[in-house]
Backbone as CSV, one residue per row, in Angstrom:
resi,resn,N_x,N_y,N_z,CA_x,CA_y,CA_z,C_x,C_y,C_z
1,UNK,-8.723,-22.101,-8.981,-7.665,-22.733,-9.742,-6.409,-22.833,-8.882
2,UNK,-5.832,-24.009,-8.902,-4.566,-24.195,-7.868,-3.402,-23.553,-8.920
3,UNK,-2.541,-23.005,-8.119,-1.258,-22.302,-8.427,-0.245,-23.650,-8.356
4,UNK,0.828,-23.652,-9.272,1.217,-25.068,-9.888,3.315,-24.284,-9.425
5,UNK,3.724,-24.496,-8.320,5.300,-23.495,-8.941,5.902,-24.630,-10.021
6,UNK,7.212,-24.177,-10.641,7.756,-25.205,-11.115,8.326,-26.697,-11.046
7,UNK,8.376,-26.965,-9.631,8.538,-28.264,-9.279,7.703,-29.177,-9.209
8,UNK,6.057,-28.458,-9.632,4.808,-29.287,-9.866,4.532,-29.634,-7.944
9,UNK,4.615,-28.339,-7.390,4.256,-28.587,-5.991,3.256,-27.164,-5.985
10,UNK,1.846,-27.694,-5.189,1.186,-26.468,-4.690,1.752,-25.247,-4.328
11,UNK,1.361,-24.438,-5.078,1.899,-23.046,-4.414,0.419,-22.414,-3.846
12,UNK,0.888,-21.831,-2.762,-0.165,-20.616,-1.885,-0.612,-20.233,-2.918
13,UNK,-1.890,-19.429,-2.381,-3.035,-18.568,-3.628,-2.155,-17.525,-2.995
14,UNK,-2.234,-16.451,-3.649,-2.193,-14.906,-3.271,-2.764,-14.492,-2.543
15,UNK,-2.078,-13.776,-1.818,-2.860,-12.768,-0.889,-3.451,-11.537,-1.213
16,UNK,-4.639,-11.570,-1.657,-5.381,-10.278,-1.861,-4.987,-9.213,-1.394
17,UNK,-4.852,-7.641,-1.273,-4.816,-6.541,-0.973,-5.457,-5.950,-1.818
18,UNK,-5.706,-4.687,-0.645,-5.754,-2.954,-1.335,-5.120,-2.236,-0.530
19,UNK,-4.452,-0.915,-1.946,-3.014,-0.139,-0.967,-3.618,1.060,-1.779
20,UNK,-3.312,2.001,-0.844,-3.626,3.665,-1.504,-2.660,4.280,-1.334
21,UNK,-1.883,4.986,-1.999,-1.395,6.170,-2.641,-1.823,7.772,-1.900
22,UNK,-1.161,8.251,-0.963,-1.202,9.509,-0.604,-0.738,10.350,-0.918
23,UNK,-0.702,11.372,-1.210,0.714,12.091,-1.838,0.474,13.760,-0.618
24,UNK,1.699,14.151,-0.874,1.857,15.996,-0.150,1.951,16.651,-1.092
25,UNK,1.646,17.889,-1.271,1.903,18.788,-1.808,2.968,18.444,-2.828
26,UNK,4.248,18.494,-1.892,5.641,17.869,-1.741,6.176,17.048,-3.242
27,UNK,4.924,16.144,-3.202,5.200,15.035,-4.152,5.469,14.035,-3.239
28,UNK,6.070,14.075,-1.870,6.108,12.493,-1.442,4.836,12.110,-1.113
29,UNK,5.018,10.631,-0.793,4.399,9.533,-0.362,4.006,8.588,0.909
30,UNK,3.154,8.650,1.498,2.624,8.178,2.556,3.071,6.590,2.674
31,UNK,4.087,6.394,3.777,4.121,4.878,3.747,3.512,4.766,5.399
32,UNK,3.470,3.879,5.919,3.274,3.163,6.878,4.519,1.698,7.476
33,UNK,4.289,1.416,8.747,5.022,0.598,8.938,4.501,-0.359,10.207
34,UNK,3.791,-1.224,9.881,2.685,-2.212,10.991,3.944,-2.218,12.199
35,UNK,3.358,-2.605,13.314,4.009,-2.835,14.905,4.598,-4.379,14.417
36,UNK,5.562,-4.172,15.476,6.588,-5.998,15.085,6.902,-6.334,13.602
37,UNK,6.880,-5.459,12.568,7.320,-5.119,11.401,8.800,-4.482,10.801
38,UNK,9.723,-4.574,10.203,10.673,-3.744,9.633,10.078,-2.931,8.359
39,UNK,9.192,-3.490,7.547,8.722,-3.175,6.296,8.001,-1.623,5.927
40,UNK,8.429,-0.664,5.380,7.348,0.052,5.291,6.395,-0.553,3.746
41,UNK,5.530,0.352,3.838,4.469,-0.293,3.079,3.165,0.945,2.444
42,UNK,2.481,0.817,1.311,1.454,1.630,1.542,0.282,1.342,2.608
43,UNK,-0.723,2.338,3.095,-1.781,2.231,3.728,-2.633,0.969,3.193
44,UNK,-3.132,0.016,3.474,-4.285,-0.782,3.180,-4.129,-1.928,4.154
45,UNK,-4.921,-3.156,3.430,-4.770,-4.657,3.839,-5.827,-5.460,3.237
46,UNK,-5.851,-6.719,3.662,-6.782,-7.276,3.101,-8.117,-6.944,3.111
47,UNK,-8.699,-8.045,2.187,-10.247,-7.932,2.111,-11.008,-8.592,3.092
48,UNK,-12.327,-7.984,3.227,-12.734,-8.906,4.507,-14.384,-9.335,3.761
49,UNK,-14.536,-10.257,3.698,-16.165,-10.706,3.065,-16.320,-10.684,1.501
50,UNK,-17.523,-9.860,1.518,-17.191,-9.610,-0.171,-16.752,-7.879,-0.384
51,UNK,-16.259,-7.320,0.165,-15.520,-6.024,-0.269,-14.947,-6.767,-1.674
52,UNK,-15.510,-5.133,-1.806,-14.483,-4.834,-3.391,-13.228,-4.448,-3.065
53,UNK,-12.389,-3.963,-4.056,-11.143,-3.995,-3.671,-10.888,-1.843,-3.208
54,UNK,-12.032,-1.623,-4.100,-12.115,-0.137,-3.762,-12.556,0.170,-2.487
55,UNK,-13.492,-1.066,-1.792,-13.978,-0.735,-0.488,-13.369,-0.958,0.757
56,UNK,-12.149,-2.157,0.173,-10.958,-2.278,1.163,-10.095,-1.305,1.425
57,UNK,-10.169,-0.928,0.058,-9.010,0.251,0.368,-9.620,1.698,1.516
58,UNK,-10.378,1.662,1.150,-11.624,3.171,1.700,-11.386,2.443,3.358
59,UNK,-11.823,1.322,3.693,-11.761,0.486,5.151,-10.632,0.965,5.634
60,UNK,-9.342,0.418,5.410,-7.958,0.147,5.498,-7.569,1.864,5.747
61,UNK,-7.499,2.399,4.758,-7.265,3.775,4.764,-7.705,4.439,5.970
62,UNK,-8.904,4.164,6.748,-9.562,4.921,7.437,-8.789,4.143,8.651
63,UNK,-9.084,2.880,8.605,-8.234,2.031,9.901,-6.833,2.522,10.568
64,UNK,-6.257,2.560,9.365,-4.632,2.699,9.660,-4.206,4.372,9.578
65,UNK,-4.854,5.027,9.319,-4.689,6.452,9.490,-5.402,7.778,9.530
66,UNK,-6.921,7.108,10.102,-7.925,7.855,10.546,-8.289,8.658,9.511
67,UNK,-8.174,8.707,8.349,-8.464,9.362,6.991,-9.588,8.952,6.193
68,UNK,-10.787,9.511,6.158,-11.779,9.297,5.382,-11.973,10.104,4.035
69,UNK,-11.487,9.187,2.905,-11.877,9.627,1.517,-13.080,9.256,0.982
70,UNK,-14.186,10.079,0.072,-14.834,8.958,-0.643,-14.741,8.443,-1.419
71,UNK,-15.132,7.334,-2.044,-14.332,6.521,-3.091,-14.441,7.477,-4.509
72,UNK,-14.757,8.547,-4.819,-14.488,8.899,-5.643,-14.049,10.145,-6.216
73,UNK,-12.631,10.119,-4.914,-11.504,11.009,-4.484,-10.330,9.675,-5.247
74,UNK,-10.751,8.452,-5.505,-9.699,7.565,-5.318,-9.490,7.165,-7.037
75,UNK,-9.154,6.737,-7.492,-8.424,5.922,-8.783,-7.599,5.324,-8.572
76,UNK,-8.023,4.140,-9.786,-7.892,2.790,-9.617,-6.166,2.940,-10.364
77,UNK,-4.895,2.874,-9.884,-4.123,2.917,-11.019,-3.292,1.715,-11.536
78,UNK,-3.761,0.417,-11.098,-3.139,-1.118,-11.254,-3.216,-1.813,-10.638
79,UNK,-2.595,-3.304,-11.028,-2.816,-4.266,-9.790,-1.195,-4.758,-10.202
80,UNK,-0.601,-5.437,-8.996,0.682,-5.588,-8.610,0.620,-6.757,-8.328
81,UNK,1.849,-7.535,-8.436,1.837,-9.283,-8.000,3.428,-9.095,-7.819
82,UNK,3.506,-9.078,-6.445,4.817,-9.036,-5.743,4.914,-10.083,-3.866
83,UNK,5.991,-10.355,-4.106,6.613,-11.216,-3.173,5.662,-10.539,-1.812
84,UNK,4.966,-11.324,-0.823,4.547,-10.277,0.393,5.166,-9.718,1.395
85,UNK,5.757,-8.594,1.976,6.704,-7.835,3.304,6.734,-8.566,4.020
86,UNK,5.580,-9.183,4.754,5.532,-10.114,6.087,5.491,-11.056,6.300
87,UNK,4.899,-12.193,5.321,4.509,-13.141,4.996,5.165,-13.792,4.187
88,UNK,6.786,-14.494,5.002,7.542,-14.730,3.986,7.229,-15.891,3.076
89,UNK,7.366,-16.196,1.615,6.894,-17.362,1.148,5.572,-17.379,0.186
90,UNK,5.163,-16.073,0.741,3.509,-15.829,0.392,4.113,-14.776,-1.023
91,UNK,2.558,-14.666,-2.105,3.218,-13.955,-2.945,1.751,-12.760,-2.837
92,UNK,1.640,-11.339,-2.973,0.807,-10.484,-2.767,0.355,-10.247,-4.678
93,UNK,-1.252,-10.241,-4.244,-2.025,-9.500,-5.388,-2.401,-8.300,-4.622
94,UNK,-1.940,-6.738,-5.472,-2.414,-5.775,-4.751,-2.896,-4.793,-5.760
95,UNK,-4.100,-4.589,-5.329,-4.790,-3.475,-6.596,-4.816,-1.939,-6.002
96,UNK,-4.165,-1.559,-6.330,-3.361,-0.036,-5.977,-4.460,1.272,-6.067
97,UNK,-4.618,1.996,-5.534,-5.417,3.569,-5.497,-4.767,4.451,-5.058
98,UNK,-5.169,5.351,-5.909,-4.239,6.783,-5.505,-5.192,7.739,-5.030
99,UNK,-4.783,8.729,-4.395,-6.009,9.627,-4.241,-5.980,10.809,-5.506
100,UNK,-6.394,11.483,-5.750,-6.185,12.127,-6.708,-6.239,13.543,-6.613
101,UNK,-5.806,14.003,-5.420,-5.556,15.126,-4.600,-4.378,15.184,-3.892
102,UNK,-3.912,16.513,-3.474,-2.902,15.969,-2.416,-4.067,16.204,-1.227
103,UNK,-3.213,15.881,0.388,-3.763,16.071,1.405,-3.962,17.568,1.196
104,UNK,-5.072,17.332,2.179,-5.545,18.982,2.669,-4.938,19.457,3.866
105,UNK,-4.922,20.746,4.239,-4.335,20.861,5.413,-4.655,20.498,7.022
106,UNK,-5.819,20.273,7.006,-6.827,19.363,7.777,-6.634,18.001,7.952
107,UNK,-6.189,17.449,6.806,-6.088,16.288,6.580,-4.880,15.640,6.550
108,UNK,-4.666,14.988,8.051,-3.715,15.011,8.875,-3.496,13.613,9.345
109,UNK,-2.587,12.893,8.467,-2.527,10.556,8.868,-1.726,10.982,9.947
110,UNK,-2.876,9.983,10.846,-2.096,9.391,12.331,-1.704,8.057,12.210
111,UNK,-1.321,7.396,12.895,-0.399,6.026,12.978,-1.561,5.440,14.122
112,UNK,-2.444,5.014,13.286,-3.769,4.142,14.270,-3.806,2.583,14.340
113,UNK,-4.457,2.490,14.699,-4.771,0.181,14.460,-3.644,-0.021,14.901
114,UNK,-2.912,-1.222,14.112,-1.463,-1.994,13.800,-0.663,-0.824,13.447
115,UNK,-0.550,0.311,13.106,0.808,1.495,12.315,1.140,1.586,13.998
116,UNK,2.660,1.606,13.940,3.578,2.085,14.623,4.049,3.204,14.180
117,UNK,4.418,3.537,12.767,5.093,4.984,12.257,4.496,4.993,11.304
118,UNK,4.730,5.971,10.397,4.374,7.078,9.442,5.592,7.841,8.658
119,UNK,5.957,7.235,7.702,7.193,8.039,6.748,6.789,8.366,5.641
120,UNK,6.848,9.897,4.743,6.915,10.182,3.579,7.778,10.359,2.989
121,UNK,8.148,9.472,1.571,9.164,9.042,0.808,9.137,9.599,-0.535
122,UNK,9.813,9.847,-1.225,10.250,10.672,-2.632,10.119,9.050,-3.465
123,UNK,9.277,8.603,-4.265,8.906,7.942,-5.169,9.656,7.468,-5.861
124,UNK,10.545,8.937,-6.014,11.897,8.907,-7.017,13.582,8.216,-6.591
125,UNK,12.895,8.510,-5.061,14.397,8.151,-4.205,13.971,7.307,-2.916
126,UNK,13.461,6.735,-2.902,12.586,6.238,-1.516,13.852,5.727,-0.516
127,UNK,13.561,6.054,0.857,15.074,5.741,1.707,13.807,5.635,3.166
128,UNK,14.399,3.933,3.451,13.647,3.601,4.810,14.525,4.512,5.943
129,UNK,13.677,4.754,7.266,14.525,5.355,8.463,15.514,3.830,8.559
130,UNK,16.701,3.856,9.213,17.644,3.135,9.631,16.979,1.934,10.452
131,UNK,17.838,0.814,9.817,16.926,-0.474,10.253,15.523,-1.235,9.782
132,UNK,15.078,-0.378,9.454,13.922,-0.783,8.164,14.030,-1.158,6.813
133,UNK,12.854,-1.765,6.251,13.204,-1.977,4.414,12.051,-1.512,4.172
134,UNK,11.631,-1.792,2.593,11.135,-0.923,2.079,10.184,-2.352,0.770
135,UNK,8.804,-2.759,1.332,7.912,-3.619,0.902,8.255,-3.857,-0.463
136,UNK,8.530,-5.098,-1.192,8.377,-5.293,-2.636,7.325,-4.140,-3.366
137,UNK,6.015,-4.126,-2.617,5.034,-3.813,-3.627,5.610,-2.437,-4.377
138,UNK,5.972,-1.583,-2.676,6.222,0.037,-2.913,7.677,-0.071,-4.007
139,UNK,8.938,-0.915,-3.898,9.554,-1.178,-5.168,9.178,-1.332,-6.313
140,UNK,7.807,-2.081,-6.578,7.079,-1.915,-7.789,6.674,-0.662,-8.494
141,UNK,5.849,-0.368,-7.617,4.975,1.296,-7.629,6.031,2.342,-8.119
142,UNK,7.013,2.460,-7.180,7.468,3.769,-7.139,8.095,4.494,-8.393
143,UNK,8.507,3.387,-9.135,8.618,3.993,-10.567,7.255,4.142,-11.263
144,UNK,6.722,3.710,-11.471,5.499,4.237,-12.187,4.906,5.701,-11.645
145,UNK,5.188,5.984,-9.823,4.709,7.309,-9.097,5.497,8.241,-9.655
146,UNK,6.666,7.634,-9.413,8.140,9.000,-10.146,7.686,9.292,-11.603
147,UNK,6.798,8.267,-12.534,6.662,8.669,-14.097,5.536,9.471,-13.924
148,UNK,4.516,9.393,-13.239,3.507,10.233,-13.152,3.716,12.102,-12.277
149,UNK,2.817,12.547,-13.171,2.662,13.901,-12.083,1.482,13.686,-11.529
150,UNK,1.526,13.989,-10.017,0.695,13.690,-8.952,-0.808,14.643,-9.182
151,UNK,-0.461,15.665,-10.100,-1.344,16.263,-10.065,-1.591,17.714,-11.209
């Protein structure tokens, strides 16, 4: 189905995603921040073939921060339709997972693939390092993270 904006001109389809939800002990939140990027962001990305959106996320997760969950460490907690970080113009569908643990002490995100850095953010107060912003989607999320207890 073509996307119609109001001026009766084609709009882009959405860009599919899956983004996961890390949490610390702490209560903060695992963001990420791709190379040649300002944006932080949660862990994921698109879909590739026919992945589900749970199997993107499980992919992505492992890609971008060497972290292997199995999918049923994960829950499903929404899907999001927000403006995209990088892709200016573009609008993001993102179906969100949380893990439903905190990390273990073992279990230790590196900044792999495309991640340049690695910041954990208070849900409640989220603050990019200097010079950075902070992705529509995770503006979406983060109130709903701050209403929830992580655990």
């Amino acid at each position: 189905m073509e996307n119609r904006a109001p001026d009766g001109v084609s709009a882009p389809q959405p860009i599919e995603v899956a983004a996961v939800v890390l949490y610390r002990p702490d209560g903060r939140v695992l963001t990420v921040r791709k190379a040649g990027t300002t944006m932080f962001m949660f862990p994921g990305g698109k879909h590739q073939d026919d992945e589900t959106p749970l199997d993107t996320a499980i992919r992505e997760l492992a890609e971008e921060t060497g972290l292997a969950v199995p999918p049923e460490d994960l829950e499903h907690i929404g899907a999001w339709n927000t403006p995209a970080a990088n892709e200016n113009g573009h609008q993001l569908h993102s179906e969100v997972f949380v893990l439903l643990r905190p990390l273990a002490r073992n279990e230790v995100p590196e900044a792999n693939a495309e991640i340049e850095e690695l910041v954990w953010m208070d849900p409640a107060a989220p603050v990019a390092p200097a010079g950075h912003g902070i992705a529509p989607l995770l503006r979406a999320v983060f109130p709903e993270l701050a209403r929830r207890r992580p655990f």
